[in-house]
C-alpha positions as CSV (number, residue, x, y, z in Angstrom):
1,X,-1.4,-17.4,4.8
2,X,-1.5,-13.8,4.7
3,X,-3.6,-10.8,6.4
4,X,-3.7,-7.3,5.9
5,X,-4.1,-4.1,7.9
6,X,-4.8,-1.0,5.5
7,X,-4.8,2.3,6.8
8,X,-4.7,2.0,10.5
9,X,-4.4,5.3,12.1
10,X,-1.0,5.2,13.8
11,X,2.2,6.0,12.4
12,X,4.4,3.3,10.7
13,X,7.4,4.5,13.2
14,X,5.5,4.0,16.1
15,X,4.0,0.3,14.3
16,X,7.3,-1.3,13.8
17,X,8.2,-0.9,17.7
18,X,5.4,-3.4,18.6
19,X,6.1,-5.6,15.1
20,X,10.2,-5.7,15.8
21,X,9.3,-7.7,19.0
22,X,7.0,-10.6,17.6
23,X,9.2,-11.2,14.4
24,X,10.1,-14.4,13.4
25,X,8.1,-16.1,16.6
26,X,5.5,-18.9,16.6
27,X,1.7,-17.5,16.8
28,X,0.9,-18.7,20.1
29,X,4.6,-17.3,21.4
30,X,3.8,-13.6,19.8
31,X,0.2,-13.4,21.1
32,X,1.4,-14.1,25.1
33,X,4.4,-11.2,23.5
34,X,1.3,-8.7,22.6
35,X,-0.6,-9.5,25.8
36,X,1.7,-7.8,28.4
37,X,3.3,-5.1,25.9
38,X,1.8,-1.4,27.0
39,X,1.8,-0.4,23.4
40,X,-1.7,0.8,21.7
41,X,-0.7,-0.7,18.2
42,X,-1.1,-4.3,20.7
43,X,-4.4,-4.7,19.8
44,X,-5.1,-4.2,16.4
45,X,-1.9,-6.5,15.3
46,X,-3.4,-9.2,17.8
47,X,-6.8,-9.4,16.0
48,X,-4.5,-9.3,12.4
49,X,-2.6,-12.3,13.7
50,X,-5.4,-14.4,15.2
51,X,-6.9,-13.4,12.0
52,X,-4.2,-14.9,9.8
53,X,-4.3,-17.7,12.1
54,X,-8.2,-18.3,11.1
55,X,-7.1,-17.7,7.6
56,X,-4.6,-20.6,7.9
57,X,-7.1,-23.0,9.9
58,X,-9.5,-22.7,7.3
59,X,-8.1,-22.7,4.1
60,X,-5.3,-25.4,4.6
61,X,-6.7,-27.1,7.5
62,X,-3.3,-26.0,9.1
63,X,-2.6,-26.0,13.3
64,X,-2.2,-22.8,15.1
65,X,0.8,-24.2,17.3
66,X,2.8,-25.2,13.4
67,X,2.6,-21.7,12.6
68,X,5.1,-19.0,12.4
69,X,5.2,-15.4,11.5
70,X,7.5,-15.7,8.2
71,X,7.2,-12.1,7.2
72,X,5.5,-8.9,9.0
73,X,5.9,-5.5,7.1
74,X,5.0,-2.3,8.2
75,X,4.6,0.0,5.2
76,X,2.9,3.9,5.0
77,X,0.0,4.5,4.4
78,X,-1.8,7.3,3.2
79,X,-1.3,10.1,4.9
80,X,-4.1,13.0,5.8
81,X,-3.2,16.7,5.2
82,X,-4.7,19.1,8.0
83,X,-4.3,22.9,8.6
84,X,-3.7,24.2,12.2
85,X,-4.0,28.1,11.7
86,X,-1.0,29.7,13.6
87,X,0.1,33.6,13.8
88,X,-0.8,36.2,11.7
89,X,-2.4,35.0,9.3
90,X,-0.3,31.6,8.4
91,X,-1.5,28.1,8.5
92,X,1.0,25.1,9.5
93,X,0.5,21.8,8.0
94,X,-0.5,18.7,10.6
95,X,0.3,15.2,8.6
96,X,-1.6,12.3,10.1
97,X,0.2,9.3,9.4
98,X,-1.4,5.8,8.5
99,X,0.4,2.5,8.7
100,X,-0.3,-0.8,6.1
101,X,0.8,-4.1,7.9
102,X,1.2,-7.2,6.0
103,X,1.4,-10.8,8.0
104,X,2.6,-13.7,6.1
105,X,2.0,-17.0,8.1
106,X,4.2,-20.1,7.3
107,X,4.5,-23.6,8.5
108,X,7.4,-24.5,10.9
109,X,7.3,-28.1,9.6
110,X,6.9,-27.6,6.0
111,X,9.0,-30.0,3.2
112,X,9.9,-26.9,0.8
């Protein structure tokens, strides 16, 4: 199963240090991971995983505890161009980064 995070308002760089430490584990094991990390990215990524976890429970009647995170990407997202006006005249250019995350769920017990 799959979930998506467009645009969140944190920088991809900053993203992937939270997502490196929940890759490849079971969705009950990465929640308890996300609960005690200090990280602000923690909490959306938790509501995309329980999320895809829902997703998974409804469409394919699958358990939460047989699930595993197969694939989590952390891509850029669009980016917003600001001005901060600096001296003499001259204007310096602020960049506020956004992040896409992408979780793909799959079965630990599957026969493929």
């Amino acid at each position: 199963m799959k979930s998506f995070l467009k645009n969140y308002g944190q920088s991809p760089r900053k993203m992937r240090l939270v997502t490196e430490a929940i890759k490849g584990k079971s969705v009950p094991e990465a929640l308890a991971i996300l609960a005690v990390l200090p990280k602000r990215a923690v909490r959306p990524l938790t509501k995309l995983l329980k999320s895809a976890a829902a997703n998974a429970k409804g469409e394919r009647r699958l358990d939460e505890k047989e699930l595993y995170i197969s694939r989590l990407l952390v891509d850029k997202g669009s980016v917003f161009k600001r001005f901060r006006p600096r001296a003499r005249g001259r204007a310096e250019p602020i960049r506020r980064r956004t992040s896409r995350v992408t979780v793909i769920l799959g079965e630990k017990n599957s026969k493929k």
